[in-house]
ZASE-662322 format. One record per residue (C-alpha): chain; x, y, z; residue number from 1. Coordinates in Angstrom, 3 decimals. Example, Ala and Ser with C-alpha at 12.3 -4.5 7.8 and 13.67 -1.06 7.14 Angstrom:
A|12.300|-4.500|7.800|1
A|13.670|-1.060|7.140|2
***
This chain:
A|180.936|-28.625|-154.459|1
A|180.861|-30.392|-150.822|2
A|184.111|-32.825|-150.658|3
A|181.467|-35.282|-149.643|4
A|179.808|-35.356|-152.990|5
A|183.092|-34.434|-155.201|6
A|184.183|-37.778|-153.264|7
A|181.253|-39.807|-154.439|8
A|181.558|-38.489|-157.926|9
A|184.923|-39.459|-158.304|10
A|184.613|-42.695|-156.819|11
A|181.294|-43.668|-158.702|12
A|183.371|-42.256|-162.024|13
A|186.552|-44.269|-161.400|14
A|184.059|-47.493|-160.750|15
A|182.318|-47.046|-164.088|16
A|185.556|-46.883|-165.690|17
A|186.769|-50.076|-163.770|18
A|183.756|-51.723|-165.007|19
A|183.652|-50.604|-168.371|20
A|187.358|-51.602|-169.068|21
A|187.406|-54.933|-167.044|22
A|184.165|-55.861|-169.587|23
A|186.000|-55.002|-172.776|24
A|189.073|-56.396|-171.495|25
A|186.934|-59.868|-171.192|26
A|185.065|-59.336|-174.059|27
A|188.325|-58.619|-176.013|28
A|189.917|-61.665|-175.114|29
A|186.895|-64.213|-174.425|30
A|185.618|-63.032|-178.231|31
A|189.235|-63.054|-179.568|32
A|189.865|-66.478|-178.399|33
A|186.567|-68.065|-179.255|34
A|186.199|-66.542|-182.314|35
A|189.788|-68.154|-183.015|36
A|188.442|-71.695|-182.227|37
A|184.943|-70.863|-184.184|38
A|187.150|-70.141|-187.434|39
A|188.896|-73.499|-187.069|40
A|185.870|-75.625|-186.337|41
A|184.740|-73.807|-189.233|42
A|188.112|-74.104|-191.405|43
A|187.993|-77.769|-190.067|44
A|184.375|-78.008|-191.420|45
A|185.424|-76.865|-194.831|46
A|188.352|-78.417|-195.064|47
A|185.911|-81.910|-194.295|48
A|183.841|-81.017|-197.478|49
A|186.934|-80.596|-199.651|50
A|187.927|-84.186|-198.715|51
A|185.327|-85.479|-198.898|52
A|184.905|-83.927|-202.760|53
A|188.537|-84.858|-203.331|54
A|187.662|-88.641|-202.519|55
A|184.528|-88.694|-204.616|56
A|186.849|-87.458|-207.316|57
A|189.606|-89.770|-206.297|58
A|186.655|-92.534|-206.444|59
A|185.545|-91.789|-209.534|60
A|189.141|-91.487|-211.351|61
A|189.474|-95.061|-209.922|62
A|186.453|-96.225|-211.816|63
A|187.123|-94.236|-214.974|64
A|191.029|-96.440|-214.439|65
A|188.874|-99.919|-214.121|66
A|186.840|-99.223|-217.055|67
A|189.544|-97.295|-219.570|68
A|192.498|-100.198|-218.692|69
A|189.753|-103.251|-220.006|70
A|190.067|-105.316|-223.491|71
A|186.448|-104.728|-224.210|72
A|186.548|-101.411|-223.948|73
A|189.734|-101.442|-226.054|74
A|188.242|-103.690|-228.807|75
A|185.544|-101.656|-229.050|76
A|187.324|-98.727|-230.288|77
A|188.756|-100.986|-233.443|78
A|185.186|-103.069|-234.454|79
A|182.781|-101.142|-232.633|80
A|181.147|-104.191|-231.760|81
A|177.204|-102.932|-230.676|82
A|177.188|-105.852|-228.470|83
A|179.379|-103.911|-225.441|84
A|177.071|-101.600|-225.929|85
A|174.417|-103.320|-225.267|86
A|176.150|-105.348|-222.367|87
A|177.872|-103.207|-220.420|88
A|177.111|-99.596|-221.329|89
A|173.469|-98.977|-221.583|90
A|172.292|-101.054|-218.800|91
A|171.434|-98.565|-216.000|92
A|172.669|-100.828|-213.625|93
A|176.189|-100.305|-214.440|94
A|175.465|-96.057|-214.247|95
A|174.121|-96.969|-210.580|96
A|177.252|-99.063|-209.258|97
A|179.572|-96.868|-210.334|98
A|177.172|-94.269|-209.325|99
A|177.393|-92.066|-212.625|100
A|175.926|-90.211|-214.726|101
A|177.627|-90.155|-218.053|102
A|180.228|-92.609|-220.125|103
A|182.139|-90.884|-223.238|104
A|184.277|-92.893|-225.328|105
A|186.916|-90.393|-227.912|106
A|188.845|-91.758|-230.985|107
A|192.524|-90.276|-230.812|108
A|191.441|-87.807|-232.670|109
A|189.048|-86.455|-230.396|110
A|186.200|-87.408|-231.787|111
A|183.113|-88.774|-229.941|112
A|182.612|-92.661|-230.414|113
A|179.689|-93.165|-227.753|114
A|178.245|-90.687|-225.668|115
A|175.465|-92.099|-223.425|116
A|173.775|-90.480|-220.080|117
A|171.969|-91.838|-217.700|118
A|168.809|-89.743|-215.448|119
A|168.748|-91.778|-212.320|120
A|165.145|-89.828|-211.755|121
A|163.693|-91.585|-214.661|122
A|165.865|-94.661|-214.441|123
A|166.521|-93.923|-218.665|124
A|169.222|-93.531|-220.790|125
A|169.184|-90.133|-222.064|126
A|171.059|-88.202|-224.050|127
A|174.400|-86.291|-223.145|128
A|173.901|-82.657|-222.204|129
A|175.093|-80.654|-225.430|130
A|177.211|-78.002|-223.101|131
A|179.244|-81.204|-222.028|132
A|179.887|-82.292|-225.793|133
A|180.902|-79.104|-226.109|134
A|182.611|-78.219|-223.110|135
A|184.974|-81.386|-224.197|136
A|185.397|-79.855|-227.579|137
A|186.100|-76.671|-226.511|138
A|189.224|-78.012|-224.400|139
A|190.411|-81.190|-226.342|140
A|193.941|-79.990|-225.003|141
A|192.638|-82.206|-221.745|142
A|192.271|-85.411|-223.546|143
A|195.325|-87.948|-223.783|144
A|196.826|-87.952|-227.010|145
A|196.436|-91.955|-226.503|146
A|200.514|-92.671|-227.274|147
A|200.570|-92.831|-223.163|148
A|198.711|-93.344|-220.560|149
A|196.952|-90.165|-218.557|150
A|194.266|-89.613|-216.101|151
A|192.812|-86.194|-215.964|152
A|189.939|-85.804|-212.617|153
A|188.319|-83.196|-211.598|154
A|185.248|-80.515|-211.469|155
A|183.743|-79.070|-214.565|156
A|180.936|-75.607|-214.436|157
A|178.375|-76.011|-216.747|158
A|175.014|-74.780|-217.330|159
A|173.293|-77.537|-215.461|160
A|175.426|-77.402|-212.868|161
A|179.012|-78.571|-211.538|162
A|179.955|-81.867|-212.547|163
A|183.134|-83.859|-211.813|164
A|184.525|-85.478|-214.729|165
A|187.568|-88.066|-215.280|166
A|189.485|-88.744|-217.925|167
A|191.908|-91.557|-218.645|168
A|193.641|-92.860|-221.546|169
A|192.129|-96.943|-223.012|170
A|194.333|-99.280|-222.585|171
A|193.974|-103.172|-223.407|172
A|193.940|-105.375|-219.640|173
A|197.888|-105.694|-219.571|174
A|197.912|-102.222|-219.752|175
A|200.385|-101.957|-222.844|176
A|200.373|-101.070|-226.348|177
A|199.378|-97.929|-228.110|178
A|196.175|-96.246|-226.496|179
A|193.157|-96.261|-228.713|180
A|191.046|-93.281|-227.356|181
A|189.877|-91.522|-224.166|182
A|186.891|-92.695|-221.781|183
A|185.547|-90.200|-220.330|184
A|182.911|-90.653|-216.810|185
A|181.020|-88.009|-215.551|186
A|179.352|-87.545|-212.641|187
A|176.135|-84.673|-212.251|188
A|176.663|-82.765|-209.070|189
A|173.046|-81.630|-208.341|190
A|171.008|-81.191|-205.663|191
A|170.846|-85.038|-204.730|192
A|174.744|-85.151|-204.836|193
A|174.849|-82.039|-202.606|194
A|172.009|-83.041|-200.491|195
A|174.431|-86.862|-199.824|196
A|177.462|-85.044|-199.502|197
A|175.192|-82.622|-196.347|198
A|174.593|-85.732|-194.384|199
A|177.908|-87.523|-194.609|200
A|179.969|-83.969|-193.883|201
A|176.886|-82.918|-191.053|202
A|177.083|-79.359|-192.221|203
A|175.121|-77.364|-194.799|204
A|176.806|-77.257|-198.364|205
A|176.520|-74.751|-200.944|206
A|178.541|-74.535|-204.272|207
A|178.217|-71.150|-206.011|208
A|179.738|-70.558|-209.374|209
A|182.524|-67.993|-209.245|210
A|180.716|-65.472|-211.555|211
A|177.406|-65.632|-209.525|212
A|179.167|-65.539|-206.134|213
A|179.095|-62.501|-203.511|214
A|182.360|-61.016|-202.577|215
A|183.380|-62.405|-199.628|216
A|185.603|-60.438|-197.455|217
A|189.301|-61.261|-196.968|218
A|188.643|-63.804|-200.009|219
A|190.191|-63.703|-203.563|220
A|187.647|-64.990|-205.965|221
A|190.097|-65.736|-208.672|222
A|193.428|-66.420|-206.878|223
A|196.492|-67.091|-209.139|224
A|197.283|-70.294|-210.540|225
A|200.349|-70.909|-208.839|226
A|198.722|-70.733|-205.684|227
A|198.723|-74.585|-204.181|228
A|195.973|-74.254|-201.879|229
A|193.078|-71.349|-201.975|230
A|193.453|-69.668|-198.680|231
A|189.691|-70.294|-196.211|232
A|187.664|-67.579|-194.794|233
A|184.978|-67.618|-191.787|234
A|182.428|-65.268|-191.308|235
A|179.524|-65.261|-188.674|236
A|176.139|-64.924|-190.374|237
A|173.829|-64.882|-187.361|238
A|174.374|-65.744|-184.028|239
A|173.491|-69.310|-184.631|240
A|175.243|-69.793|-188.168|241
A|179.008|-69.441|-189.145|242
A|180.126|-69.846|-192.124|243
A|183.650|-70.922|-194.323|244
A|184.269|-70.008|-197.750|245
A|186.984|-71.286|-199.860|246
A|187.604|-71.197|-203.588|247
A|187.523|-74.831|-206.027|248
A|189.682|-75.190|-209.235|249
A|187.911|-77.237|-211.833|250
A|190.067|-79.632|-214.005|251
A|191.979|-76.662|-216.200|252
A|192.769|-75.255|-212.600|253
A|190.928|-72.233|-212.996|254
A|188.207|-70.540|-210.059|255
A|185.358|-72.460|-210.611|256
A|183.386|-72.538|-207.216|257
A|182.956|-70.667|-204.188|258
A|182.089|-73.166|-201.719|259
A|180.067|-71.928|-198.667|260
A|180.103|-74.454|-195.780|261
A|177.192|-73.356|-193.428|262
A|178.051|-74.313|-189.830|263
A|176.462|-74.076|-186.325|264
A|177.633|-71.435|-183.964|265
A|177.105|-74.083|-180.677|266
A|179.650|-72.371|-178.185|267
A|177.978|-68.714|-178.928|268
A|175.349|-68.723|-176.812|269
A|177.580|-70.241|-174.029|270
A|180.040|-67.570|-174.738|271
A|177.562|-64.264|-174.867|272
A|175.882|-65.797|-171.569|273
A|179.473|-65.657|-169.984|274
A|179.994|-62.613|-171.025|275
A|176.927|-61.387|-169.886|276
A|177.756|-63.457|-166.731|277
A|180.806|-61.344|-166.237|278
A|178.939|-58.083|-167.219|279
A|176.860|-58.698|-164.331|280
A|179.505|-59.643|-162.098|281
A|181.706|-56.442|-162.487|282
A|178.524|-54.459|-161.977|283
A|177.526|-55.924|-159.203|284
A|181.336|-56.145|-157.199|285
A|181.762|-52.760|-158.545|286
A|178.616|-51.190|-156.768|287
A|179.666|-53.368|-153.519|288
A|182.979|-52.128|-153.511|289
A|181.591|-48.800|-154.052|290
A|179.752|-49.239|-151.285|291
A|182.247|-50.513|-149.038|292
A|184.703|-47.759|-150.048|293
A|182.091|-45.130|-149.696|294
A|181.344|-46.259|-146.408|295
A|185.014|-46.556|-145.227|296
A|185.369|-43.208|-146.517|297
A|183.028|-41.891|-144.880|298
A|183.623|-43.106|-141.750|299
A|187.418|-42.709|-141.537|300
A|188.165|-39.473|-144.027|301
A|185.103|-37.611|-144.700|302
A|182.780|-37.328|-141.692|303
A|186.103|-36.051|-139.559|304
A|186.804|-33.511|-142.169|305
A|183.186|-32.523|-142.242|306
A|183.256|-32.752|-137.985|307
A|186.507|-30.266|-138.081|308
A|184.584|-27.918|-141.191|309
A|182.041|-27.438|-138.487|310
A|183.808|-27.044|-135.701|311
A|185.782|-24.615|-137.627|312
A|183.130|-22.542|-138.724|313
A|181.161|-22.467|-134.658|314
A|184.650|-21.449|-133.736|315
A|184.749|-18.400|-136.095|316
A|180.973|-17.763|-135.745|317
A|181.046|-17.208|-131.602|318
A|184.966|-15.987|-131.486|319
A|185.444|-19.155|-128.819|320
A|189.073|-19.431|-128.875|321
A|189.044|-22.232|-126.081|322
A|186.965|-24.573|-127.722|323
A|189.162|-27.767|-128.889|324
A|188.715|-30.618|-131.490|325
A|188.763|-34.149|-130.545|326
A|192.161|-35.914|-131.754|327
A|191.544|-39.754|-132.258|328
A|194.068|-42.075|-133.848|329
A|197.254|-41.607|-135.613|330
A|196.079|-40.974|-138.649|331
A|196.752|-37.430|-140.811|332
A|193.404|-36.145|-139.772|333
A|193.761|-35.990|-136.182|334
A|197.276|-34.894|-136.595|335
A|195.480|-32.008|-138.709|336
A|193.134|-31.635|-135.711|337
A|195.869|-31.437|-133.032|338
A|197.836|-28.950|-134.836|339
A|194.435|-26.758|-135.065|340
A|194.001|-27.045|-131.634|341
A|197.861|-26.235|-130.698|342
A|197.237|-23.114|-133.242|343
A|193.849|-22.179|-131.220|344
A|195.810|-22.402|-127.291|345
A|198.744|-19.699|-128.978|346
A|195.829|-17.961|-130.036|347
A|193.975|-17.518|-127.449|348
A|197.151|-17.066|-125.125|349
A|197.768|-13.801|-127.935|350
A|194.443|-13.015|-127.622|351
A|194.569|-12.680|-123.864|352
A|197.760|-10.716|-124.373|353
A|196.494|-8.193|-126.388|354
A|193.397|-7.426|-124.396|355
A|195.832|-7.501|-121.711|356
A|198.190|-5.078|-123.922|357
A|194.360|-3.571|-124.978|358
A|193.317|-2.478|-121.604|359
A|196.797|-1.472|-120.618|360
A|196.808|1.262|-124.164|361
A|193.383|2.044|-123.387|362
A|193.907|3.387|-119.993|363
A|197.331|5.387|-120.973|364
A|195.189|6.769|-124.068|365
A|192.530|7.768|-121.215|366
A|195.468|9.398|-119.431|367
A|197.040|11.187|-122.063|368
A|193.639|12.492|-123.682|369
A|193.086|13.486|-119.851|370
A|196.701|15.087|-119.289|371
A|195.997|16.812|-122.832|372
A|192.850|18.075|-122.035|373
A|193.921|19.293|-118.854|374
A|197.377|20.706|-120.804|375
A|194.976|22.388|-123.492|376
A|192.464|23.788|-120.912|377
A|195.268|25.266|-118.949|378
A|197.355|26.373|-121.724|379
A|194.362|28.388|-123.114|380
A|192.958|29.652|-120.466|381
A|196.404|31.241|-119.155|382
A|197.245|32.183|-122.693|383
A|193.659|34.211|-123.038|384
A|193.953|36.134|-119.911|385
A|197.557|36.566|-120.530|386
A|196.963|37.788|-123.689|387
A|193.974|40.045|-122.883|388
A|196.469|41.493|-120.595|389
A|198.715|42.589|-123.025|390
A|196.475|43.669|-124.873|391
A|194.188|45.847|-122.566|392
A|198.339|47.389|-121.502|393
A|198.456|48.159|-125.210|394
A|194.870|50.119|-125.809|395
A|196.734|52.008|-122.261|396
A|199.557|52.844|-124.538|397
A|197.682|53.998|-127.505|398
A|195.801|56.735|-125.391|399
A|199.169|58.395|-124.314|400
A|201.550|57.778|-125.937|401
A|203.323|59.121|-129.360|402
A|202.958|58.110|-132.751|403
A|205.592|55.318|-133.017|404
A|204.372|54.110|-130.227|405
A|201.094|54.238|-130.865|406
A|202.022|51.947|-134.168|407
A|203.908|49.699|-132.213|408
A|200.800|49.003|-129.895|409
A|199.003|48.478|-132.738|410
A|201.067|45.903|-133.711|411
A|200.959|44.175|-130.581|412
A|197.127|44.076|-131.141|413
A|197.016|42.799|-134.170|414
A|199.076|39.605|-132.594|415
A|197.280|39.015|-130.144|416
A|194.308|39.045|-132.438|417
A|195.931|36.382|-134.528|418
A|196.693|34.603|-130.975|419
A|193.488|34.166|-129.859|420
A|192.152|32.927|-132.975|421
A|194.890|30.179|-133.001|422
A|193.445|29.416|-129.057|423
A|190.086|29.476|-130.786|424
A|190.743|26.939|-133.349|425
A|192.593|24.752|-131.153|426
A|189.764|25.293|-128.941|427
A|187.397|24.072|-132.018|428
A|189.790|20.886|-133.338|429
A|189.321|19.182|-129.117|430
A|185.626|20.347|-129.646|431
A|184.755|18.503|-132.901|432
A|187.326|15.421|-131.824|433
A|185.482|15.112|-128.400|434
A|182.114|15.686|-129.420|435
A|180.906|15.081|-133.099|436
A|178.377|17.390|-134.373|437
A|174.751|16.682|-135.152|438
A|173.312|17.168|-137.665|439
A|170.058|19.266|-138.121|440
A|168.525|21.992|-140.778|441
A|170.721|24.885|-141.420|442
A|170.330|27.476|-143.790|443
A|173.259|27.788|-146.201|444
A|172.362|31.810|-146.393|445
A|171.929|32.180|-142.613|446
A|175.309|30.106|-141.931|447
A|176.442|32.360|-145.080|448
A|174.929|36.393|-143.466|449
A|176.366|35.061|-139.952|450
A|180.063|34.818|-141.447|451
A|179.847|37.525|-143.665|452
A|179.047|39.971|-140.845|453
A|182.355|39.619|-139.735|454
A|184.220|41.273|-142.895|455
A|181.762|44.600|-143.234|456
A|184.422|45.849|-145.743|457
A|183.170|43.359|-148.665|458
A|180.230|43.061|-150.636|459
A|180.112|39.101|-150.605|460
A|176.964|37.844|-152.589|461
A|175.440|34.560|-152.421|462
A|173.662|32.756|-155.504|463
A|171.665|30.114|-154.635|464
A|172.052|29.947|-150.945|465
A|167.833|29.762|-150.092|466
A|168.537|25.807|-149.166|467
A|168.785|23.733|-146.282|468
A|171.193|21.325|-145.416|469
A|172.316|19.229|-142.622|470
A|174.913|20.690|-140.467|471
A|175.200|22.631|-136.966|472
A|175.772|26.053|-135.572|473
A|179.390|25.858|-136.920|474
A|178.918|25.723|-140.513|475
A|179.467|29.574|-140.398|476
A|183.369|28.791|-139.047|477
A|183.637|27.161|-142.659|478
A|182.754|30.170|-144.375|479
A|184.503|32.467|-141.952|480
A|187.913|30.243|-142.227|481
A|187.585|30.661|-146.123|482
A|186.882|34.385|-146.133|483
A|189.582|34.262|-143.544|484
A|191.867|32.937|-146.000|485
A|190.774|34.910|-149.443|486
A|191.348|38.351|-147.407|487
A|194.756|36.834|-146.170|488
A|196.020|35.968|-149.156|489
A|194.248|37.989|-151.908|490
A|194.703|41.983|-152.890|491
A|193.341|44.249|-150.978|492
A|190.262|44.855|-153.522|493
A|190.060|40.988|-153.644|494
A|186.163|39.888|-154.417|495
A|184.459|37.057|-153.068|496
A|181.941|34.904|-154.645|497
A|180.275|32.208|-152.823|498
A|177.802|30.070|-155.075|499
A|175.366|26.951|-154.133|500
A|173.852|24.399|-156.479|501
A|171.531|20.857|-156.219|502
A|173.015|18.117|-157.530|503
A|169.819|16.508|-157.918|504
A|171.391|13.092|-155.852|505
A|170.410|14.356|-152.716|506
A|173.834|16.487|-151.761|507
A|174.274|20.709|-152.674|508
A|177.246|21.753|-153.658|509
A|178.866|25.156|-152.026|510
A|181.888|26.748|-153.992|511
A|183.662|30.308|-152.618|512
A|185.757|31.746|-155.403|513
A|188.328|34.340|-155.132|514
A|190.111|36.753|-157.664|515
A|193.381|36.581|-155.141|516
A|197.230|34.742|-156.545|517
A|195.426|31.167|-156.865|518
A|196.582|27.887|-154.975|519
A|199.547|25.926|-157.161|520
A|198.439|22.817|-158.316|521
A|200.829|20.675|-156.226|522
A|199.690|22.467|-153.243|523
A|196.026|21.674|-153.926|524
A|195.881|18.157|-152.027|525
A|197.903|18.945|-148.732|526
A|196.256|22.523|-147.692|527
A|193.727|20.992|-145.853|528
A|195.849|18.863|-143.618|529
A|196.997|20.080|-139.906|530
A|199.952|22.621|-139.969|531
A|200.677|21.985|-143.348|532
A|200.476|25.581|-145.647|533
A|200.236|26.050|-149.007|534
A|202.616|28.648|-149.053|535
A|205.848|29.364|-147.518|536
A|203.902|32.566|-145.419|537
A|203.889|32.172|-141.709|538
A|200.264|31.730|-141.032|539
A|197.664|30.052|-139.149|540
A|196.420|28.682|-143.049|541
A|196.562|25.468|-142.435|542
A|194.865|25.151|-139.493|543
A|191.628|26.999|-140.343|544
A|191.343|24.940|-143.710|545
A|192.021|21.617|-141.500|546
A|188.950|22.996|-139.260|547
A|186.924|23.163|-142.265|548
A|187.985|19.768|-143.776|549
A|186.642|18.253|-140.189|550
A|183.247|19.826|-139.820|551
A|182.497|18.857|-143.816|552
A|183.590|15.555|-143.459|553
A|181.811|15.416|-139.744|554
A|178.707|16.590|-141.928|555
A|179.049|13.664|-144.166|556
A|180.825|15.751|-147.525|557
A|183.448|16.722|-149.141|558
A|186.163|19.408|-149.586|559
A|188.782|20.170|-152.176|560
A|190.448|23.196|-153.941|561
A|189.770|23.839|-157.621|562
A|190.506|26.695|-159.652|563
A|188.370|29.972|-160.673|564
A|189.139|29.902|-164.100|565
A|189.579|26.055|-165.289|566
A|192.821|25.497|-166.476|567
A|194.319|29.072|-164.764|568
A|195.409|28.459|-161.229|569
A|197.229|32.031|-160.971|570
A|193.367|33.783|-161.725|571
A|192.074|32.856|-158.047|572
A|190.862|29.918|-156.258|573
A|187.833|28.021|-155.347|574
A|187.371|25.962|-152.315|575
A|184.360|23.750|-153.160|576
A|182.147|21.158|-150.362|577
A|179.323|19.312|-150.722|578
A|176.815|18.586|-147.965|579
A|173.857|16.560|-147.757|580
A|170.649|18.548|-148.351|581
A|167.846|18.768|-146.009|582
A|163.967|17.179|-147.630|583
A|162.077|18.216|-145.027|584
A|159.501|14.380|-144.301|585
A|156.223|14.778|-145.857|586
***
């Protein structure tokens, strides 16, 4: 990847980050805080309808005071006079003003004296709900024993509903003496009730009986008793509607209601627009300042490192050493660019040195390879007539004189034999050095017959040897060297085997075998190199193998020593090349 495009990536990457964090970051603290002042506007809200029950209760235990603290009321309970009755308890008038829905009058005892209702939908006195009668019979531990005075307020769950109830002790108007009895004033809490207490609190109301209600989260249904005031929870319903729960005690201080105050979400839309506001914002500054950065980039950092990755690679395309980069500024990329160009001057000034250092080898190589060939061409051609000389001297000897003698000319011959082969090789080594062969068909058995005819002493066969490969006229010096070396260094009676096979990969392979002592095993890789023997014998060895490792090699093969007999390097040797095989073009 192009530092161009691993730039953008990483840029474009650390941007998205940046713009995903800054927008939780807001949203985090934006929602956190407003979703702090939505739960006390909502708390607040709650807390309004509370009040506003606690001062209808608060209104009614004042009115259940008036009414229980009153001689008539007191006199009634001794003569039970029909006439307050008739005066002041059945008119619905008096249910309407103290906005009622139910007077109870108890003996001390408990018992019910009157018990009268009033339906404000059919403007009649009814009768009294039997779940109230027995509600208040159920729990007579609430009524004043009448020996002092008590009030008792506060919300009662019954079957038709909640109702808020008070309870105070009668009393004659100078509020002493013995009390004779309990009045009791109820008040219906239905939908009407719920519907007035809406508009004067301006949220929506609900009142759920514990049993019925949902669980609300975070919210004990049924706190303890000794807990003063039942904790308030918010939760958002929609995105328009928030609402606060809270628990109500009725009169025994039990759970009675869950109240659910239903209020309007008005900052939430303002709020999620913001947000979104923001959103947009970060997106938008963060894909300028991508922009900006990209183009700074690009200008200041990347386009000069692409300008010197260029220049770099047309300097190491054409070789041009002199060529320069431009150094602008101060900053760390023309610094980079000045210290390339320092490293291209030293260089070119080695450069120039070592063509100059080149040139100056080159033309003492040409000298030497002159001085040897002159050295060489001298040498042997002073050494050959010297030693044919000698020689023709010793066949003079041989004819006249005696015996020893005649076995010391012989001697002499044989030397000089050996000498001129040496000349001959060394002759052969300039040869293939100076001028490689080429390659064209040869024979392997005519390369084979032409070496063979040199050693008319041994039957030498040849399996195999009917195919052509790519050599020259000297491929019968390979086979001479090696027959060279099996009568050298095998028995007298030693036998030579020299075998060819295909390969099938386009290359033959040529193995000559001998029965002789065998070549050691640490000797194997060095008897082909130049002067090197593999045996302590004073020989020319080495330096007819080395003539065969050049000509393979100069054919394009291979040469090493194996054994005859795998695994048994003391039951003769094998000298084994490959060379490529001739396919004549179709």
């Amino acid at each position: 990847m192009k530092i161009q495009v691993r730039t953008l990536l990483i840029l474009g990457i650390t941007i998205c980050i940046m713009i995903i964090a800054m927008t939780l970051i807001a949203q985090f603290f934006t929602l956190s805080s407003y979703q702090q002042i939505e739960q006390g506007v909502s708390a607040t809200d709650v807390n309004r309808v509370t009040d506003q029950l606690s001062f209808e209760t608060m209104q009614l235990s004042n009115s259940a005071r008036d009414w229980a603290i009153w001689d008539q009321p007191y006199q009634f309970m001794d003569d039970h006079n029909p006439s307050f009755i008739a005066s002041d308890i059945e008119p619905g008038a008096t249910y309407k003003n103290l906005q009622i829905n139910g007077i109870l009058l108890y003996d001390t005892g408990g018992n019910p004296v009157i018990t009268e209702w009033y339906d404000p939908q059919l403007g009649t006195v009814t009768r009294v709900p039997q779940s109230l009668i027995v509600y208040i019979d159920n729990n007579r531990a609430l009524l004043p024993d009448g020996k002092q005075q008590v009030e008792r307020s506060g919300l009662i769950t019954l079957p038709e509903g909640p109702m808020l109830v008070s309870m105070h002790t009668i009393l004659p108007s100078n509020d002493e003496g013995p009390g004779h009895g309990t009045l009791v004033m109820v008040r219906s809490y239905d939908e009407d009730q719920i519907a007035s207490l809406q508009i004067r609190s301006a949220v929506t109301v609900h009142l759920i009986p514990v049993e019925e209600a949902p669980p609300v989260p975070g919210l004990d249904l049924r706190p303890p008793e000794q807990t003063v005031t039942p904790a308030i929870v918010s939760c958002p319903q929609n995105a328009s509607i928030i609402s606060g729960y809270t628990v109500i005690r009725d009169i025994s201080g039990s759970p009675a209601l869950l109240l659910q105050v239903d209020s309007p979400r008005t900052m939430y839309p303002q709020i999620m627009a913001t947000l979104k506001f923001m959103v947009i914002s970060s997106i938008a500054i963060g894909i300028i300042s991508l922009l900006v950065i990209i183009l700074f980039l690009r200008r200041h950092i990347v386009m000069p490192l692409v300008e010197l990755n260029t220049s770099v690679k047309q300097i190491t395309e054409t070789h041009n050493l002199s060529r320069r980069l431009p150094v602008t500024g101060d900053d760390e990329i023309a610094s980079l660019n000045g210290s390339f160009n320092t490293l291209l001057q030293d260089l070119q000034e080695k450069e120039t040195a070592l063509a100059q250092r080149s040139g100056e080898l080159a033309e003492a190589h040409r000298k030497a390879t002159l001085y040897l060939d002159i050295y060489l061409d001298v040498l042997t051609y002073e050494i050959r007539n010297s030693t044919l000389a000698i020689r023709g001297f010793a066949d003079l000897i041989k004819e006249g004189a005696g015996d020893q003698e005649k076995i010391y000319a012989r001697r002499i011959t044989e030397i000089i034999i050996q000498d001129q082969e040496v000349i001959r090789n060394i002759e052969m080594i300039s040869k293939i050095f100076k001028h490689p062969p080429a390659k064209v068909p040869v024979t392997l058995h005519d390369a084979f017959k032409q070496a063979a005819d040199h050693f008319p002493a041994l039957t030498i066969p040849c399996e195999g040897c009917d195919i052509s490969v790519l050599a020259d006229e000297n491929l019968s010096l390979v086979f001479y060297n090696l027959f060279s070396n099996s009568v050298k260094f095998g028995k007298p009676d030693v036998r030579i085997t020299v075998s060819a096979r295909d390969n099938n990969d386009g290359t033959v392979e040529v193995s000559v075998t001998d029965n002789g002592p065998g070549i050691a095993d640490r000797s194997k890789p060095v008897i082909f190199e130049r002067f090197l023997k593999g045996t302590d014998k004073r020989s020319s060895y080495g330096l007819g193998l080395h003539i065969v490792k050049l000509l393979i090699e100069a054919y394009g093969g291979r040469v090493w020593a194996d054994n005859r007999v795998a695994g048994h390097p003391k039951e003769g040797a094998a000298i084994r090349f490959t060379l490529t095989k001739y396919i004549p073009p179709r």
